[in-house]
GUTOR-913889 format. One record per residue: x, y, z of N, C-alpha, C in turn; residue number from 1; chain. Coordinates in Angstrom, 1 decimal, m for minus. Example, Ala and Ser with C-alpha at 12.3 -4.5 7.8 and 13.67 -1.06 7.14 Angstrom:
BEGIN
{nc1 = 13.2, nc2 = m5.7, nc3 = 7.8, cac1 = 12.3, cac2 = m4.5, cac3 = 7.8, cc1 = 13.2, cc2 = m3.3, cc3 = 7.8, marmi = 1, dofi = A}
{nc1 = 12.8, nc2 = m2.2, nc3 = 7.1, cac1 = 13.7, cac2 = m1.1, cac3 = 7.1, cc1 = 12.9, cc2 = 0.0, cc3 = 7.9, marmi = 2, dofi = A}
//
This chain:
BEGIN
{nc1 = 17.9, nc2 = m8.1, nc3 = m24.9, cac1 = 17.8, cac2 = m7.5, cac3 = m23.6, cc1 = 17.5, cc2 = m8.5, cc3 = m22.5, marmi = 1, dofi = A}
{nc1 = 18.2, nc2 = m8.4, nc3 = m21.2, cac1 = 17.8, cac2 = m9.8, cac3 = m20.8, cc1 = 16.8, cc2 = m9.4, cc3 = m19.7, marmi = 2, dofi = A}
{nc1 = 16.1, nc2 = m10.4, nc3 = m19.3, cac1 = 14.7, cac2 = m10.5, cac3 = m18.2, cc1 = 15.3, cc2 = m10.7, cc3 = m17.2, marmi = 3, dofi = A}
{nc1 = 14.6, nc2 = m10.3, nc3 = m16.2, cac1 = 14.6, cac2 = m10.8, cac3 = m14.7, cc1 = 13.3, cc2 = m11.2, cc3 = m14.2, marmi = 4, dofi = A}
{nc1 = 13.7, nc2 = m12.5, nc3 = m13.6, cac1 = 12.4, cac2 = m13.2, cac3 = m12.9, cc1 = 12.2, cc2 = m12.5, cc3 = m11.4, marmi = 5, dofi = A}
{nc1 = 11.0, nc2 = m12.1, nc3 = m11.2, cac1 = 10.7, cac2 = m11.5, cac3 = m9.8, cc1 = 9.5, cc2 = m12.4, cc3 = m9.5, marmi = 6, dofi = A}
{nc1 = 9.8, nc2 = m13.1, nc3 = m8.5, cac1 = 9.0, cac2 = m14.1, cac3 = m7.5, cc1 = 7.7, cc2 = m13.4, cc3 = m6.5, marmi = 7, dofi = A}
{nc1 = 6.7, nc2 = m13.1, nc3 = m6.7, cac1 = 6.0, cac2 = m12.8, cac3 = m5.8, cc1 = 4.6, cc2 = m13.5, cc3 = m5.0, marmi = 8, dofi = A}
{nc1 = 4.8, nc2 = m13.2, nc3 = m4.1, cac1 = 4.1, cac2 = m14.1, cac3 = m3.0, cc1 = 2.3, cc2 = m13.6, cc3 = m3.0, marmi = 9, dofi = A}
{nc1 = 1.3, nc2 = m14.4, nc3 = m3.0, cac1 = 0.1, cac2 = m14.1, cac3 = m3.0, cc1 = m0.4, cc2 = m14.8, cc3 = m2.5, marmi = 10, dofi = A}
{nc1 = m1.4, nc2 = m14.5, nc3 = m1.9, cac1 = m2.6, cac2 = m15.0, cac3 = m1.2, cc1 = m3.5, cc2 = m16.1, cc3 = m2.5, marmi = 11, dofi = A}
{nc1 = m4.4, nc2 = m16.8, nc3 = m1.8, cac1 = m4.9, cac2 = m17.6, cac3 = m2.6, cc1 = m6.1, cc2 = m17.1, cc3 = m3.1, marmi = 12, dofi = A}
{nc1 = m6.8, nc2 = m16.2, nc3 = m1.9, cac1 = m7.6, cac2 = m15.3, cac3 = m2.8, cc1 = m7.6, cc2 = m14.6, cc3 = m3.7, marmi = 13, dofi = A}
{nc1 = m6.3, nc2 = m14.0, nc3 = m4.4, cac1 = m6.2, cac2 = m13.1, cac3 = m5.1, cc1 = m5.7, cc2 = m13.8, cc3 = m6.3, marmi = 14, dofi = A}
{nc1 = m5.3, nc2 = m15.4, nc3 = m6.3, cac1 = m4.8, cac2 = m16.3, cac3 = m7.7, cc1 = m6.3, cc2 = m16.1, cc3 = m8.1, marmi = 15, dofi = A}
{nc1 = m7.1, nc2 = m16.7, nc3 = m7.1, cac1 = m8.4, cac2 = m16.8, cac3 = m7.6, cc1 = m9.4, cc2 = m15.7, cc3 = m8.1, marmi = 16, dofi = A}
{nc1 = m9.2, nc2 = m14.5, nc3 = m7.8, cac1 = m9.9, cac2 = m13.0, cac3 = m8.6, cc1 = m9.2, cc2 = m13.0, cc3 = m9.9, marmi = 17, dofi = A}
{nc1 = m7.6, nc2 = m13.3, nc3 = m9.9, cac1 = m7.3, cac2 = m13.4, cac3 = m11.4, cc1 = m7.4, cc2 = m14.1, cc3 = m12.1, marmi = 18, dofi = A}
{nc1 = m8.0, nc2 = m15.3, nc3 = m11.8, cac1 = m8.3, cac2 = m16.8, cac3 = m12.1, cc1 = m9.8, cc2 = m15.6, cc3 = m12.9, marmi = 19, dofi = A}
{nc1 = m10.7, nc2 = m15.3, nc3 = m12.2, cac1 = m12.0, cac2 = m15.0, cac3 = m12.4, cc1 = m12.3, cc2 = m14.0, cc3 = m13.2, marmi = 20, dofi = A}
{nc1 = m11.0, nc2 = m13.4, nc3 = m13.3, cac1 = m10.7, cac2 = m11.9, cac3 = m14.2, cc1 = m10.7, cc2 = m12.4, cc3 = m15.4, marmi = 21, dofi = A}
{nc1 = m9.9, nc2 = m13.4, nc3 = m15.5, cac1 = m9.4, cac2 = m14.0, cac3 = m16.6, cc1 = m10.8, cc2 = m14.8, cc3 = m17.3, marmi = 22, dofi = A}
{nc1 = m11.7, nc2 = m15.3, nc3 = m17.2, cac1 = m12.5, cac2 = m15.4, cac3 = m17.4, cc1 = m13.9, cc2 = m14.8, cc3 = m17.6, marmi = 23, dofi = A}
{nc1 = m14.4, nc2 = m13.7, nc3 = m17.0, cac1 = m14.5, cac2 = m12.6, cac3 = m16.9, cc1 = m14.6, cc2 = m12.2, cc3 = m18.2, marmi = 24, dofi = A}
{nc1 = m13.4, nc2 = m11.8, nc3 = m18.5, cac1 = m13.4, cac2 = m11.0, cac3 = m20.1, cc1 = m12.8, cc2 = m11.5, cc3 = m21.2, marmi = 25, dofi = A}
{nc1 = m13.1, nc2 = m12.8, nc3 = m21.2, cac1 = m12.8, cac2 = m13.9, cac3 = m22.4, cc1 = m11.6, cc2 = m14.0, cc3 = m22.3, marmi = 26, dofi = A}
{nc1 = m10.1, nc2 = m13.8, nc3 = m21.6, cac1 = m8.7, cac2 = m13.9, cac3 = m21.7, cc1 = m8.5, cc2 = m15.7, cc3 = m21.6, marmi = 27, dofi = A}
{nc1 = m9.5, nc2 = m16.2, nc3 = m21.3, cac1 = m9.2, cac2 = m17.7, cac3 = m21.4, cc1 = m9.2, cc2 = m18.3, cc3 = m22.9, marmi = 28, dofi = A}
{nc1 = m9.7, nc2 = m17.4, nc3 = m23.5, cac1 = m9.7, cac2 = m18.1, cac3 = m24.8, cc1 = m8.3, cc2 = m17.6, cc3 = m25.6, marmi = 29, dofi = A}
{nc1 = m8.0, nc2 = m16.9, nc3 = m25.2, cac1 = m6.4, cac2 = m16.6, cac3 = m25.5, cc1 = m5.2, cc2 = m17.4, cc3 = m24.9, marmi = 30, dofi = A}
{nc1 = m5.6, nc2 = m18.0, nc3 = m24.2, cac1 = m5.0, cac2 = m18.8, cac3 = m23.3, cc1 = m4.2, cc2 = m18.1, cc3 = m22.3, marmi = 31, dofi = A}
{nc1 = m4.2, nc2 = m16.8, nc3 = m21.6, cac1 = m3.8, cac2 = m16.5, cac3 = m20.7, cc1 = m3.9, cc2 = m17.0, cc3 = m19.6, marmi = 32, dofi = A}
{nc1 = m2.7, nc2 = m17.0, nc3 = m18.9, cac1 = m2.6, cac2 = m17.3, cac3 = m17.3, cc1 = m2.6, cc2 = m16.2, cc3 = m16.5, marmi = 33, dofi = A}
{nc1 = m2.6, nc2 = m16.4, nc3 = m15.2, cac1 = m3.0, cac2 = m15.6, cac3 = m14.1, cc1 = m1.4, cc2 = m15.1, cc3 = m14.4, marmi = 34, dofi = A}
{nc1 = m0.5, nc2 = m15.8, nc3 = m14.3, cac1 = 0.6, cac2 = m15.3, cac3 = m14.1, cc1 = 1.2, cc2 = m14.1, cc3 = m15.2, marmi = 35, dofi = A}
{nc1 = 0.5, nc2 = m14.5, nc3 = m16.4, cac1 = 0.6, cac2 = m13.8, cac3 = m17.6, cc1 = m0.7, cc2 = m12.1, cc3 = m17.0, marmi = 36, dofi = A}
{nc1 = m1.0, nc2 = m12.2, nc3 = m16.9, cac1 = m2.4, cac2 = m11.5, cac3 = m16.2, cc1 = m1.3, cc2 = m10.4, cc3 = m15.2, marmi = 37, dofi = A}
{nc1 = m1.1, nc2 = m11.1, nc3 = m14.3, cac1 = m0.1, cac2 = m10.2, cac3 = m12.9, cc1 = 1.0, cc2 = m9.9, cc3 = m13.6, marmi = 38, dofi = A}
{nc1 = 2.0, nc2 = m10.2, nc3 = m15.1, cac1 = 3.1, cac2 = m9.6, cac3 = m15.9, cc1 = 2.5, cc2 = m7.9, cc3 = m16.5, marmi = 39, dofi = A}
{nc1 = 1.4, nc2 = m8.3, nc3 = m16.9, cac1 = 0.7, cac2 = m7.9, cac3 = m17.4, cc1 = 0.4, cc2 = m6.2, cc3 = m16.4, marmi = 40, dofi = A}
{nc1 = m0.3, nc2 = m6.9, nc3 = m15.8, cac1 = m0.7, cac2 = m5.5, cac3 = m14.9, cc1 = 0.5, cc2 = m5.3, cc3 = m13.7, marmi = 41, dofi = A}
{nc1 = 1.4, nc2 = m5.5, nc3 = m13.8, cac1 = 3.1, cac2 = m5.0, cac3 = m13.5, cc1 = 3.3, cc2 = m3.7, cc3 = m14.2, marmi = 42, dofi = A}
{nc1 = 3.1, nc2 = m4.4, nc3 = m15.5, cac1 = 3.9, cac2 = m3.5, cac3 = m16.6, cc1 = 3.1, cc2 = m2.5, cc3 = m16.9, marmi = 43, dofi = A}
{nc1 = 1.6, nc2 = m2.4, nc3 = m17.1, cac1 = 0.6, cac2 = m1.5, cac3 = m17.3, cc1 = 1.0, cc2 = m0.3, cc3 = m16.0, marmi = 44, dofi = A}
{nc1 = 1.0, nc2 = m0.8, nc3 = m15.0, cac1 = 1.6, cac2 = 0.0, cac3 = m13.4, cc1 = 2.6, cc2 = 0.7, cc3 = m13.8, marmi = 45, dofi = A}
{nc1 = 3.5, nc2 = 0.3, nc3 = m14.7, cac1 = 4.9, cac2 = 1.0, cac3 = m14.1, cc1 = 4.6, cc2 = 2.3, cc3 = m15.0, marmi = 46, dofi = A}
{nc1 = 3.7, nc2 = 2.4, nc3 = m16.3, cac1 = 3.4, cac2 = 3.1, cac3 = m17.1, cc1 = 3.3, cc2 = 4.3, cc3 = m16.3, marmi = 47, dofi = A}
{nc1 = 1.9, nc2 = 4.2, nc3 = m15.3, cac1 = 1.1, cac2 = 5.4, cac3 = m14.7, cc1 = 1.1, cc2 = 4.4, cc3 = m13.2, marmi = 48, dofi = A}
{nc1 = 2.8, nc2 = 4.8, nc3 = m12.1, cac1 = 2.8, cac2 = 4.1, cac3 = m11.0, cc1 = 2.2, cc2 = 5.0, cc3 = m10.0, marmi = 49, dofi = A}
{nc1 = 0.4, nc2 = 4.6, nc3 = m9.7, cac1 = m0.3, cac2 = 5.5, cac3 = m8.5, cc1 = m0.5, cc2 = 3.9, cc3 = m7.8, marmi = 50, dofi = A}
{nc1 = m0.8, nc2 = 4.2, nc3 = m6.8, cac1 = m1.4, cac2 = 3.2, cac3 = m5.7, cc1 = m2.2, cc2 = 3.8, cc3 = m4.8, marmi = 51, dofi = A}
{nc1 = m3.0, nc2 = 3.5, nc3 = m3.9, cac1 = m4.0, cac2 = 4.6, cac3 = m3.0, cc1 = m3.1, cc2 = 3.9, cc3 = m1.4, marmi = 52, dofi = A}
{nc1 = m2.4, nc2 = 4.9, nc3 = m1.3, cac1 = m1.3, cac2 = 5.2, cac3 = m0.1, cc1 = m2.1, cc2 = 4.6, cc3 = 1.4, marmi = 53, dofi = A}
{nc1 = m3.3, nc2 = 4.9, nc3 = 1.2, cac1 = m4.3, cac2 = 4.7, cac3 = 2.4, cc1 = m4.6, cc2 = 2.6, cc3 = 3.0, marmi = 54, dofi = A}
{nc1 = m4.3, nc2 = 2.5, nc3 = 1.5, cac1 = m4.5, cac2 = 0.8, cac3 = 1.3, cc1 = m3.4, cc2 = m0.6, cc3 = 0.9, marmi = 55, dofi = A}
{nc1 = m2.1, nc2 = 0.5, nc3 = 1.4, cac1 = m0.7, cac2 = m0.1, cac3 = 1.3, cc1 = m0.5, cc2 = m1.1, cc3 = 2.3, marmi = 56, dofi = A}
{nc1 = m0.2, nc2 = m2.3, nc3 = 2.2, cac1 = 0.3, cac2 = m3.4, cac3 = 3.3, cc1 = 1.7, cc2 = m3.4, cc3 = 3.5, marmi = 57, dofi = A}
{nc1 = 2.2, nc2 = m2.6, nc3 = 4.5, cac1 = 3.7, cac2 = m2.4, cac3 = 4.3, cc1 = 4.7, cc2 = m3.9, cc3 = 4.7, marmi = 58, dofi = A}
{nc1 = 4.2, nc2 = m4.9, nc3 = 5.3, cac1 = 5.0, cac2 = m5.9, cac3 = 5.7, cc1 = 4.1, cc2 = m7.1, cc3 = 4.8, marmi = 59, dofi = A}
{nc1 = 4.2, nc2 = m7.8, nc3 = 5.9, cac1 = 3.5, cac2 = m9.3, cac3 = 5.2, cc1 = 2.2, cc2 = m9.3, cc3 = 5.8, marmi = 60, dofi = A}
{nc1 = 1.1, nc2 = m9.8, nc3 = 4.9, cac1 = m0.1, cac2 = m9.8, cac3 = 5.6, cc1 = m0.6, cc2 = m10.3, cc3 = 6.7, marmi = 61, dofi = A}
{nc1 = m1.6, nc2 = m10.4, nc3 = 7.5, cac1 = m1.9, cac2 = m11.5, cac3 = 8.5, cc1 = m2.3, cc2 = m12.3, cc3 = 7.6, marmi = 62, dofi = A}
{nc1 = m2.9, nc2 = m12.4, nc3 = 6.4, cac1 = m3.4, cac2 = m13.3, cac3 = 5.4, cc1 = m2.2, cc2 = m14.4, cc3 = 4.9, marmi = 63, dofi = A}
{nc1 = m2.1, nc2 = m15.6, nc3 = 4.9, cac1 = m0.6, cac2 = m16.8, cac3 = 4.6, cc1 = m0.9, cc2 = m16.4, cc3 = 2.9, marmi = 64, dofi = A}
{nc1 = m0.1, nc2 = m15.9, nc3 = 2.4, cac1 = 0.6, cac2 = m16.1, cac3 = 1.1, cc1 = 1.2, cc2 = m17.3, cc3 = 0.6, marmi = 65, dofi = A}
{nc1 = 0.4, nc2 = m17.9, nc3 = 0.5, cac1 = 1.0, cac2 = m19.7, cac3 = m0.2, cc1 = 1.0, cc2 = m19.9, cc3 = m1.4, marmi = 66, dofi = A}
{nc1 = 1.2, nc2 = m19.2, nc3 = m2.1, cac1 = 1.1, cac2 = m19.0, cac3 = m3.7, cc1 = 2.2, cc2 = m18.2, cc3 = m4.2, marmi = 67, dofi = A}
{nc1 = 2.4, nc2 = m18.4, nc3 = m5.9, cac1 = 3.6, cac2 = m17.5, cac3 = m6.1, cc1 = 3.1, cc2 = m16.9, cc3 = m7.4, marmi = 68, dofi = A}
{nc1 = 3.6, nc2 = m16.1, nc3 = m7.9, cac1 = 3.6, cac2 = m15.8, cac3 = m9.4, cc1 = 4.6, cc2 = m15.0, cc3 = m9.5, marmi = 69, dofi = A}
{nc1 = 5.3, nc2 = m15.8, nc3 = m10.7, cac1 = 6.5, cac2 = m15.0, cac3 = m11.7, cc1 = 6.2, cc2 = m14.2, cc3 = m12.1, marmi = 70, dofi = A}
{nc1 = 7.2, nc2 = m12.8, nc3 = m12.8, cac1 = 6.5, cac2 = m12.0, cac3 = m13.9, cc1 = 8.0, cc2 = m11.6, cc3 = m14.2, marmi = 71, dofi = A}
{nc1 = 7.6, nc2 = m11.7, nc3 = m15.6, cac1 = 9.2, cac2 = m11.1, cac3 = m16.3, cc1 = 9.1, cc2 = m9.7, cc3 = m16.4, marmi = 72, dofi = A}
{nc1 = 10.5, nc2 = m9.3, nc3 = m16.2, cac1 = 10.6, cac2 = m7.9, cac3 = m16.5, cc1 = 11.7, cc2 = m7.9, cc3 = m17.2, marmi = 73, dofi = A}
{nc1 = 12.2, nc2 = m6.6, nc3 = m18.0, cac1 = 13.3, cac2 = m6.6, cac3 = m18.8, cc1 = 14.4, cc2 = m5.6, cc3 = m17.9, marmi = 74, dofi = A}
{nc1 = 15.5, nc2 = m5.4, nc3 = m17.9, cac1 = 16.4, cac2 = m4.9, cac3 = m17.0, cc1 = 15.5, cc2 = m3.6, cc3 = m16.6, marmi = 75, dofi = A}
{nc1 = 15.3, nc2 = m2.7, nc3 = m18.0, cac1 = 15.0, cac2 = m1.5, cac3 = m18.2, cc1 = 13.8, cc2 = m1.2, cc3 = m16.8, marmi = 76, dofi = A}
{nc1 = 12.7, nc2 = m2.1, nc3 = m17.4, cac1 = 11.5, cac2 = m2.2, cac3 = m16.0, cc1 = 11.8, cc2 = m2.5, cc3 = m14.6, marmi = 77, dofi = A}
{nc1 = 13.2, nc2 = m3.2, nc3 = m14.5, cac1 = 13.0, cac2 = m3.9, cac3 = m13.3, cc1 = 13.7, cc2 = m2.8, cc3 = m12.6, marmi = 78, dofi = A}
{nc1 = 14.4, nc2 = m1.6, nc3 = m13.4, cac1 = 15.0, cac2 = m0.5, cac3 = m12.7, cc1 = 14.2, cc2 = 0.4, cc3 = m12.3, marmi = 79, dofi = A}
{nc1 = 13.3, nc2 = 0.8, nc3 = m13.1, cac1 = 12.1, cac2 = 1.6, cac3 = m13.0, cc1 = 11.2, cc2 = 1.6, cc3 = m11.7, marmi = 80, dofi = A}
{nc1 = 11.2, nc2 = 0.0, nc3 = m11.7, cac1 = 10.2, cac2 = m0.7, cac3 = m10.6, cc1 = 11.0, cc2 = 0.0, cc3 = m9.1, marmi = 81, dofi = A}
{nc1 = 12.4, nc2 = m0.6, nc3 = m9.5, cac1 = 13.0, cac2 = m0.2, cac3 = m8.3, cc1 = 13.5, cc2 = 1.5, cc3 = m8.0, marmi = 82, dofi = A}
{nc1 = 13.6, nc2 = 1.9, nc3 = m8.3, cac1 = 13.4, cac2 = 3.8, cac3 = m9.0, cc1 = 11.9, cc2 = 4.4, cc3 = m8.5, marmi = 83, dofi = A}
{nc1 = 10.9, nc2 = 3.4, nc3 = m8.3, cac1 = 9.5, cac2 = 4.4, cac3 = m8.4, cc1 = 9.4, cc2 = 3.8, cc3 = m6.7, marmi = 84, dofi = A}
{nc1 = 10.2, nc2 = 2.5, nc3 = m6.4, cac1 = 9.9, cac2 = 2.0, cac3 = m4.9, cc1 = 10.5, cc2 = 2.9, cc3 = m3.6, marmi = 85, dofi = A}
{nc1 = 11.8, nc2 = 3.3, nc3 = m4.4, cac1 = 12.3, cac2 = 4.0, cac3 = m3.3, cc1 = 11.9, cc2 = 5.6, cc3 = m3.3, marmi = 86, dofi = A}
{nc1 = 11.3, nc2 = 5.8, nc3 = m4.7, cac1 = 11.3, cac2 = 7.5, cac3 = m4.7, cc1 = 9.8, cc2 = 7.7, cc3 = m3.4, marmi = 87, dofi = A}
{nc1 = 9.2, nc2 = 6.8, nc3 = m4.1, cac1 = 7.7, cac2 = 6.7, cac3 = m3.6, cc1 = 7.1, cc2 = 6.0, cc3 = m2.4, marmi = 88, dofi = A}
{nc1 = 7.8, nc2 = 5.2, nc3 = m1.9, cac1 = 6.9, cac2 = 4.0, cac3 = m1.5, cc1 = 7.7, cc2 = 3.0, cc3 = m0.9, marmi = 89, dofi = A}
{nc1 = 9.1, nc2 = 3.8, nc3 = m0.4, cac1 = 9.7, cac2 = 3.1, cac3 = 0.3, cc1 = 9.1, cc2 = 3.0, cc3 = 1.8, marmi = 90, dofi = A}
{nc1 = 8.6, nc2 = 3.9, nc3 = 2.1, cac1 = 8.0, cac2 = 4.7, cac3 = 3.8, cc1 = 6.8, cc2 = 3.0, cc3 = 3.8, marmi = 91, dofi = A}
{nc1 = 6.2, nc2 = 3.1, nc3 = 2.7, cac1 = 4.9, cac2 = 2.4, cac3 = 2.8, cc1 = 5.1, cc2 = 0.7, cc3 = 2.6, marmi = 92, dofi = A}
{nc1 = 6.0, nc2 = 0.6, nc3 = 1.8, cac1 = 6.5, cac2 = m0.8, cac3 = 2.2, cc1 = 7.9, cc2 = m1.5, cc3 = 1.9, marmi = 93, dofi = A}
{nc1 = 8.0, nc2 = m2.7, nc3 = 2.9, cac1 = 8.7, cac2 = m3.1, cac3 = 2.9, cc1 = 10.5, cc2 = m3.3, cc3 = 1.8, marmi = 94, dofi = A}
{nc1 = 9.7, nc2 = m4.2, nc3 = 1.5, cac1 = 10.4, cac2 = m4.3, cac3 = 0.0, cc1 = 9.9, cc2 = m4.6, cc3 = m1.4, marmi = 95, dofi = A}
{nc1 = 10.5, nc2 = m4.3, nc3 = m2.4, cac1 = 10.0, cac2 = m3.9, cac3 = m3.6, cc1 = 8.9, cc2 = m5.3, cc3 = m4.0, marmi = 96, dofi = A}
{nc1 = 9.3, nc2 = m6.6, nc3 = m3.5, cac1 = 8.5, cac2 = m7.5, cac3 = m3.9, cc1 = 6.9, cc2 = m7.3, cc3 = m3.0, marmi = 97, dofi = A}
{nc1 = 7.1, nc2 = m6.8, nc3 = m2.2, cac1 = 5.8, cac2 = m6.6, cac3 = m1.2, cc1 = 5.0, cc2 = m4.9, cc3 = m1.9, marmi = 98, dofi = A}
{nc1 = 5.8, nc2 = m4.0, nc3 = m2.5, cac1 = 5.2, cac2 = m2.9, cac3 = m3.3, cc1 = 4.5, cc2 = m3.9, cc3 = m4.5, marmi = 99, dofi = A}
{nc1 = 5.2, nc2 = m4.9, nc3 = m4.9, cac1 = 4.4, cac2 = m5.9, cac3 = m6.5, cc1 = 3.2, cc2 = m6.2, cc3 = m6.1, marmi = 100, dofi = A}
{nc1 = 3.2, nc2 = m6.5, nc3 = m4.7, cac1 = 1.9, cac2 = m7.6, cac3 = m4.3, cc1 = 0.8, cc2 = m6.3, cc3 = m3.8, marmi = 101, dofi = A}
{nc1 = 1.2, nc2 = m5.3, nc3 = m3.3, cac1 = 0.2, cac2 = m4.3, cac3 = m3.3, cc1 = m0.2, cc2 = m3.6, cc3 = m4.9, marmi = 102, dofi = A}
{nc1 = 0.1, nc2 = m3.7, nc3 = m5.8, cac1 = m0.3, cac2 = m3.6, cac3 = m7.3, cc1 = m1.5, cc2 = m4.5, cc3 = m7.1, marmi = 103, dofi = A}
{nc1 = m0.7, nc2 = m5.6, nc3 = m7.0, cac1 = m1.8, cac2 = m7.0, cac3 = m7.7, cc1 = m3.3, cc2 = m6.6, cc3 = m6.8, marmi = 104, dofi = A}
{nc1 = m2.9, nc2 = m6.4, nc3 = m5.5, cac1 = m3.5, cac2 = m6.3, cac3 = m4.3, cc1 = m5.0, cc2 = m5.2, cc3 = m4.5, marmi = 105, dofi = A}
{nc1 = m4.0, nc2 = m4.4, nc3 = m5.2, cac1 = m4.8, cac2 = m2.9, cac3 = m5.4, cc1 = m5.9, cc2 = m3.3, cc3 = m6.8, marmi = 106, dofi = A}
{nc1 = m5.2, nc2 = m3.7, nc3 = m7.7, cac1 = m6.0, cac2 = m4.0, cac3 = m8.9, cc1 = m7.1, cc2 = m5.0, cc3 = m8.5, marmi = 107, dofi = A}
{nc1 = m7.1, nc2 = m5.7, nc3 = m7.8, cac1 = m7.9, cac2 = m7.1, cac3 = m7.8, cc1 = m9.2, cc2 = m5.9, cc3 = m6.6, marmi = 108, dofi = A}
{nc1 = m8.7, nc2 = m5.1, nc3 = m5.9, cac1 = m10.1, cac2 = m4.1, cac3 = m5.1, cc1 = m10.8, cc2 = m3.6, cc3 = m5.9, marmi = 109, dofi = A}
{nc1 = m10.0, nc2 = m2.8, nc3 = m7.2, cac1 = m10.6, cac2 = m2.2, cac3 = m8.0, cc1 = m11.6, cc2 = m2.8, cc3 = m8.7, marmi = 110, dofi = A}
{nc1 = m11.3, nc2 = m4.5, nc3 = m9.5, cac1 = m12.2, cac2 = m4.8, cac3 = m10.1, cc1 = m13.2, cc2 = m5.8, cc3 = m10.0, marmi = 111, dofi = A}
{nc1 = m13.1, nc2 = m6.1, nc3 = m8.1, cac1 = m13.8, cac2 = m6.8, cac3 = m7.7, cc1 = m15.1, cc2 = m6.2, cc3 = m6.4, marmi = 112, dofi = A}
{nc1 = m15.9, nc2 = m6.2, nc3 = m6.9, cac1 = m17.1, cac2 = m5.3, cac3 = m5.5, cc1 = m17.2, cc2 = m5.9, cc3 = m4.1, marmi = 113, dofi = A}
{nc1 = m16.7, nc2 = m7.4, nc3 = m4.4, cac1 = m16.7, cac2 = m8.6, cac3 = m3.2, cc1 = m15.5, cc2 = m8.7, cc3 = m2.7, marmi = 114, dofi = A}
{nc1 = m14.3, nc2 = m7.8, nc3 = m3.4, cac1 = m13.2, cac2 = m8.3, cac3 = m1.9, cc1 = m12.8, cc2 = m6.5, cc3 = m1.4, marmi = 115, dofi = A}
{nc1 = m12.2, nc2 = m7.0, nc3 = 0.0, cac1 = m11.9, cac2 = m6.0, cac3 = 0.4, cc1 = m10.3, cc2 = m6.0, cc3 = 1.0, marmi = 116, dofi = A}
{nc1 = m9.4, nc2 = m5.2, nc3 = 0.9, cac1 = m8.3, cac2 = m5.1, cac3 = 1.9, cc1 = m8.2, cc2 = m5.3, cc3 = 2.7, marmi = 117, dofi = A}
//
């Protein structure tokens, strides 16, 4: 089945909460990356795709996004992804690469008490 690379743009704050996640709950000893981390919780998302509608960034942030992270998807997800953007979540953002970074966005609120949206 073949993959597709999806490019997403992040803030430097948020490499670094999954930098800290990742260590956190021992995933450094497995040698996981951040970027392995953000594939990761993509794919966990597309499972059960909620987001809290109230904390959606529909364009680009005032925050500079100078960072990137890949994540593979397989055709099947990347249709899904695109299937759940426009049923759901077209109104709230942009484009589907900007719905990825509100995931990452959203996960990193949830399991951090120190950052905020």
């Amino acid at each position: 089945m073949e993959t597709i690379k999806v490019a997403i743009r992040i803030t430097e704050e948020i490499r670094i909460k999954l930098e800290e996640y990742i260590v956190i709950n021992g995933l450094h000893r497995q040698r996981i990356r951040y970027n392995q981390l953000a594939e990761q919780i993509i794919k966990d998302w597309l499972k059960n795709p909620r987001l809290n509608k109230e904390k959606i960034i529909y364009g680009t942030s005032s925050k500079t996004r100078g960072g990137r992270v890949s994540i593979n998807l397989t055709e099947e997800e990347h249709i899904r992804a695109y299937e759940i953007y426009v049923a759901e979540y077209i109104r709230e953002c942009r484009s589907l690469n900007i719905l990825l970074y509100n995931v990452l966005l959203q996960f990193v609120d949830n399991n951090f008490s120190d950052f905020e949206i």
